[in-house]
N, CA and C of each residue as an Amber inpcrd file, in Angstrom:
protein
   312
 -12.6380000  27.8930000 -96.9170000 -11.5130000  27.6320000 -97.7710000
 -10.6140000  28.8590000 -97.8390000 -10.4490000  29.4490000 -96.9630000
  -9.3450000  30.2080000 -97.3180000  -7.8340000  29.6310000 -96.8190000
  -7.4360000  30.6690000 -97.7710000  -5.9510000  30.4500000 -97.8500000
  -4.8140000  31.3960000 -97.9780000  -3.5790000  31.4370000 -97.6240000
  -2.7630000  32.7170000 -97.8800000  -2.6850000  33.5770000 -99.1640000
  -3.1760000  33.2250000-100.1050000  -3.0960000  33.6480000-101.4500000
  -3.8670000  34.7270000-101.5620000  -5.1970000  35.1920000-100.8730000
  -6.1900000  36.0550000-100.6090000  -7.2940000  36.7220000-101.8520000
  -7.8240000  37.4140000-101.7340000  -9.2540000  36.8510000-103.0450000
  -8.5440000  36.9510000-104.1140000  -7.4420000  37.5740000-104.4660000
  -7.1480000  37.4690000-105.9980000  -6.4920000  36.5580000-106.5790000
  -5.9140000  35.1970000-105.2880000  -5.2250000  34.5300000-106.0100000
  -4.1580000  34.6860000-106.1370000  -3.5140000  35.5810000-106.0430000
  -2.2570000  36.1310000-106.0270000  -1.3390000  35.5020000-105.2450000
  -0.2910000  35.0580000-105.2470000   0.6510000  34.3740000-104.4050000
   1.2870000  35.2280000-103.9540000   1.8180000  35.3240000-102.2330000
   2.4450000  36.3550000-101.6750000   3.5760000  36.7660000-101.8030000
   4.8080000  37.6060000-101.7170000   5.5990000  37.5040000-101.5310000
   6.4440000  37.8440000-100.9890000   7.0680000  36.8850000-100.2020000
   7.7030000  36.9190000 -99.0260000   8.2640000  38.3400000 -98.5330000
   8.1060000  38.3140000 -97.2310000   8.7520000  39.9920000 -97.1780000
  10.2020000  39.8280000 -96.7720000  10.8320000  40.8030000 -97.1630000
  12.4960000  40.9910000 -96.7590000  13.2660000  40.4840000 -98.2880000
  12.4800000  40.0300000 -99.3410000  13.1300000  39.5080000-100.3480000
  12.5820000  40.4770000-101.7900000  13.4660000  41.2900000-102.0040000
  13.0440000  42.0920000-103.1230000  13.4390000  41.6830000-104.5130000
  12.9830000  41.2840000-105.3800000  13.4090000  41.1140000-106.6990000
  13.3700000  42.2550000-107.8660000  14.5500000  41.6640000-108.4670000
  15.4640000  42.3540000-109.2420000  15.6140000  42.2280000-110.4720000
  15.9100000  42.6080000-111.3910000  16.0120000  42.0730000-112.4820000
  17.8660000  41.9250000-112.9650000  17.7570000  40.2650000-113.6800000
  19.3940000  39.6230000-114.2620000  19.9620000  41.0410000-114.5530000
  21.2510000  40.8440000-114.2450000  22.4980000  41.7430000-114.9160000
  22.4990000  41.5280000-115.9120000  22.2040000  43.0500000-116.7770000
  22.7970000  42.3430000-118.1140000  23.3430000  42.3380000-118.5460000
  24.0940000  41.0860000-118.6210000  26.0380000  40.9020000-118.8410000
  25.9970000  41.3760000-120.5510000  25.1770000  41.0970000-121.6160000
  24.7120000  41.1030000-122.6330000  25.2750000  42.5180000-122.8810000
  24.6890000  43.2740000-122.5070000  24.3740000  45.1460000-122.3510000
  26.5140000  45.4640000-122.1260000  26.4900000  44.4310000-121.1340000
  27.8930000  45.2500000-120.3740000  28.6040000  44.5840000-121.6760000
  29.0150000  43.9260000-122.5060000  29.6030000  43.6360000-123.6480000
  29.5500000  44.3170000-124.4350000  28.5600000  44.7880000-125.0930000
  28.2950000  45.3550000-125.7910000  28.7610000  47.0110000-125.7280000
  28.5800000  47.2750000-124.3570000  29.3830000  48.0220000-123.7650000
  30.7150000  48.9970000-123.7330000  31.3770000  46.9680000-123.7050000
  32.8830000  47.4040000-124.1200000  33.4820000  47.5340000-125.2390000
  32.5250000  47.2280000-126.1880000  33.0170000  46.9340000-127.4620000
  32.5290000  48.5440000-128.2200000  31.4710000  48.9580000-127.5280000
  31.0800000  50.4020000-128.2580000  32.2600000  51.2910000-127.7790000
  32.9300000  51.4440000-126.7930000  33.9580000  51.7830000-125.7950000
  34.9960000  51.6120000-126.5110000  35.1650000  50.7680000-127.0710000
  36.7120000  50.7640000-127.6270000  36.0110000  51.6190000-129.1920000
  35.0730000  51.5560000-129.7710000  34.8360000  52.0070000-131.0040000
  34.9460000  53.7780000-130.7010000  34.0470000  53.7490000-129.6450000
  34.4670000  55.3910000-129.3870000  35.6710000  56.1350000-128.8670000
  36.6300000  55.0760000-128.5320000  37.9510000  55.6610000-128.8110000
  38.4240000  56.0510000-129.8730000  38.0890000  55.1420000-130.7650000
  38.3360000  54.9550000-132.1130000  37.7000000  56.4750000-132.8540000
  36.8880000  56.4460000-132.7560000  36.1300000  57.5840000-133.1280000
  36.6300000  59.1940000-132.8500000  36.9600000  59.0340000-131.4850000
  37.2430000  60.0660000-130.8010000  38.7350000  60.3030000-131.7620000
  39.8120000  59.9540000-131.6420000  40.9670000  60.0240000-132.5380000
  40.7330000  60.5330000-134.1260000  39.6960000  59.4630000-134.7690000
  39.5720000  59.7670000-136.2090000  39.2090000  61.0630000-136.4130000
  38.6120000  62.1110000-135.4700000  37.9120000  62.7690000-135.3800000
  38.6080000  64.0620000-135.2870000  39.6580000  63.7410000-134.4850000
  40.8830000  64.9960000-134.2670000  41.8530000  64.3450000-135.3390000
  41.8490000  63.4310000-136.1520000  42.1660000  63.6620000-137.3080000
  42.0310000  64.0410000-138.6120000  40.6410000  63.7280000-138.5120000
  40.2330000  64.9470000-139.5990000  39.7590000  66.5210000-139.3700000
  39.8510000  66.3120000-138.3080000  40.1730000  68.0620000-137.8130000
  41.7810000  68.7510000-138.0010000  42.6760000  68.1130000-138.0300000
  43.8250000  68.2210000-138.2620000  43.7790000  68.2930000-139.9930000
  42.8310000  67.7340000-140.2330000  43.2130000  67.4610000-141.9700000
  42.3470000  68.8520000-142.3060000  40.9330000  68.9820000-141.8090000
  40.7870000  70.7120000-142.0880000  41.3220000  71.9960000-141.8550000
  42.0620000  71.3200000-141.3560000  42.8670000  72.9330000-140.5320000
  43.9420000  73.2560000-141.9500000  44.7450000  71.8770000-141.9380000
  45.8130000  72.1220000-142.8680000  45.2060000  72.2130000-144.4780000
  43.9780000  71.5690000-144.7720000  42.9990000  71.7820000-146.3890000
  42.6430000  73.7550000-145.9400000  42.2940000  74.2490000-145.0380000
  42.0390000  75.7420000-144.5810000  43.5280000  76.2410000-145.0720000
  44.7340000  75.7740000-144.2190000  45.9490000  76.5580000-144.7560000
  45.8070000  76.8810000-145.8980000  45.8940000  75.5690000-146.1760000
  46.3610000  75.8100000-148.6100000  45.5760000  76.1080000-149.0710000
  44.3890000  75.6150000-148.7750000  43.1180000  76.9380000-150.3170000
  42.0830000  77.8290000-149.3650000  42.4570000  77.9300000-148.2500000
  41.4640000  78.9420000-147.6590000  40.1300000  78.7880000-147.6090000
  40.0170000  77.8700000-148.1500000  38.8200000  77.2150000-148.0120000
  38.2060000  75.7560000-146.6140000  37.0380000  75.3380000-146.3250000
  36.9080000  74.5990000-145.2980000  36.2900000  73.5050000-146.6230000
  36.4540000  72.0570000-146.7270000  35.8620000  71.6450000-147.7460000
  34.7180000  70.8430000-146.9270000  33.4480000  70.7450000-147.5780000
  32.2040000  70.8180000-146.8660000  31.8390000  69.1980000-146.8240000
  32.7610000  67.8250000-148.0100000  32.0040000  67.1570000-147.6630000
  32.6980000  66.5050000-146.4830000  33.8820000  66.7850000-146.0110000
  34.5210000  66.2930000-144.7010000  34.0830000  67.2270000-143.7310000
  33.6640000  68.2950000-143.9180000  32.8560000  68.6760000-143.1540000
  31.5730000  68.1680000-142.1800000  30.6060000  67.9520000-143.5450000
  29.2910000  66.5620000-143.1040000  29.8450000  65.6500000-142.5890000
  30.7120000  64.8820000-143.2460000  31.1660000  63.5000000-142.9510000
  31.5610000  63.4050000-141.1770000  32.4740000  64.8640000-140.8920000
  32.6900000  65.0260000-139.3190000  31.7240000  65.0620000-138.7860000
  30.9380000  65.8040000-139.0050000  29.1390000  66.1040000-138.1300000
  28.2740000  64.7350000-137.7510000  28.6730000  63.6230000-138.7890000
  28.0290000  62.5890000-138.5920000  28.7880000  61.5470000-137.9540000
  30.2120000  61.5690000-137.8270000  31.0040000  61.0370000-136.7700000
  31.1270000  61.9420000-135.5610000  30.3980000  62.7280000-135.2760000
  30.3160000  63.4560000-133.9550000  29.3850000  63.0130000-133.4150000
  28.2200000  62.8780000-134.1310000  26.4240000  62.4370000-134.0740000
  26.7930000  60.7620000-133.2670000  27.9120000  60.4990000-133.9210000
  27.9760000  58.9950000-133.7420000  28.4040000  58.3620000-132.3980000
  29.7210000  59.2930000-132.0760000  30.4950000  59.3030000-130.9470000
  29.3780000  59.7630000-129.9400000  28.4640000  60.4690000-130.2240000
  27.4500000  60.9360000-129.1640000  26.5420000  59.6460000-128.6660000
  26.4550000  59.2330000-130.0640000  25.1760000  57.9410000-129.6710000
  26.1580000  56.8280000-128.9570000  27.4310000  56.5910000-129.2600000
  28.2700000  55.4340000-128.2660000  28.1020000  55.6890000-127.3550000
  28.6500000  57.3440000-127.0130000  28.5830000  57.3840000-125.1700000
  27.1080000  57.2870000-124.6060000  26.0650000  57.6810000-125.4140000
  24.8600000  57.7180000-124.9750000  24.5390000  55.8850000-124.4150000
  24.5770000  55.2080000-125.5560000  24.6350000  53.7510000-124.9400000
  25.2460000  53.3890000-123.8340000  26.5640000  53.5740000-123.9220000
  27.3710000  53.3380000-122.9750000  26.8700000  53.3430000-121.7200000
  26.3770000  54.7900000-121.0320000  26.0740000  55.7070000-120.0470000
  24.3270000  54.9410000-119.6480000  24.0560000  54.2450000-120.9300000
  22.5820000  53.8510000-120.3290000  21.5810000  55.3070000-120.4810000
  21.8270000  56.1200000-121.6070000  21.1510000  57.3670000-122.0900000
  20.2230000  56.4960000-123.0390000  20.7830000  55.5610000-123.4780000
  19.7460000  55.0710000-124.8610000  19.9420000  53.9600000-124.9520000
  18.5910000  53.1470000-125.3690000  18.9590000  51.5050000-125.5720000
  18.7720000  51.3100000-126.5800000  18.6090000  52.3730000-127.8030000
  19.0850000  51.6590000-129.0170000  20.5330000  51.0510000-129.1730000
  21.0110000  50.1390000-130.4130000  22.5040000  50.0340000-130.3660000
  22.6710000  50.9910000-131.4850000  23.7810000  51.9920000-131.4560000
  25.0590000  52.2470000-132.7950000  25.0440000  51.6830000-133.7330000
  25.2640000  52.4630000-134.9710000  25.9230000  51.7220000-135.7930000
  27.3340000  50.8040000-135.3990000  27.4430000  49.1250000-135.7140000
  27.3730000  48.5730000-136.8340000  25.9790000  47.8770000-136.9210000
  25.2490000  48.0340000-135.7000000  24.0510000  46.8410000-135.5700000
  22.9750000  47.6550000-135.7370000  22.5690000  49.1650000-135.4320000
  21.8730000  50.5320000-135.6480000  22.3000000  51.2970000-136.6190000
  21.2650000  51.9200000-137.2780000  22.1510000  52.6710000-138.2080000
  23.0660000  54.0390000-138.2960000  23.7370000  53.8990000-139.0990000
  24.9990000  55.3420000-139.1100000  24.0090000  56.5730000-138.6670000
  24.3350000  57.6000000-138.0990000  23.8610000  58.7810000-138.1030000
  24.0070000  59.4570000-139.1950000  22.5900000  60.1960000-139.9950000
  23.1840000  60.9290000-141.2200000  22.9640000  60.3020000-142.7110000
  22.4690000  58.2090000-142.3880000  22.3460000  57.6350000-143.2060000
  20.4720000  57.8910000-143.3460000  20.5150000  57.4520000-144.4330000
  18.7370000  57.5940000-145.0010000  18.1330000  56.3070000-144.2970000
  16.8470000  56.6550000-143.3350000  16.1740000  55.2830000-143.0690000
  15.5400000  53.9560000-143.8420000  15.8770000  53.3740000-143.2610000
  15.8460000  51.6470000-144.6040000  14.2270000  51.6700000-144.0560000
């Protein structure tokens, strides 16, 4: 009784045909949509850098909680491109959480 399958049973597979795994169109959406957010990001970002520079003019001071608040939209813009790039398969915040926020 033998047969091509050989002692393990195993079904062969064909040679010259390599399998692959689906595109994931899923991933590439998601993609574009983190993509346009980190534009978004990227701008807000040199705008409130613009807003410390000129809060530095008038009281000489750097005020610390737009300070944090930048650090954690930097953290953030990092984790978009990281997705993006296929660095990380968690998602971003809105579906992951904010960088900087306390774990639920």
């Amino acid at each position: 009784m033998a047969d091509d399958q050989g002692i393990s049973g195993a079904q062969a597979i064909p040679t010259g045909q390599e399998t692959r795994p689906a595109f994931p169109i899923a991933r590439l959406l998601y993609a574009i949509v983190f993509a346009f957010a980190a534009w978004f990001v990227f701008w807000f970002i040199l705008l409130l850098a613009l807003v410390q520079v000129v809060m530095l003019a008038l009281s000489s001071r750097i005020n610390q909680e737009l300070r944090h608040f930048s650090a954690n939209l930097v953290q953030y813009l990092v984790e978009l491109l990281a997705y993006i790039t296929f660095m990380r398969d968690e998602q971003p915040f809105p579906i992951g959480r904010f960088p900087g926020s306390a774990q639920a």
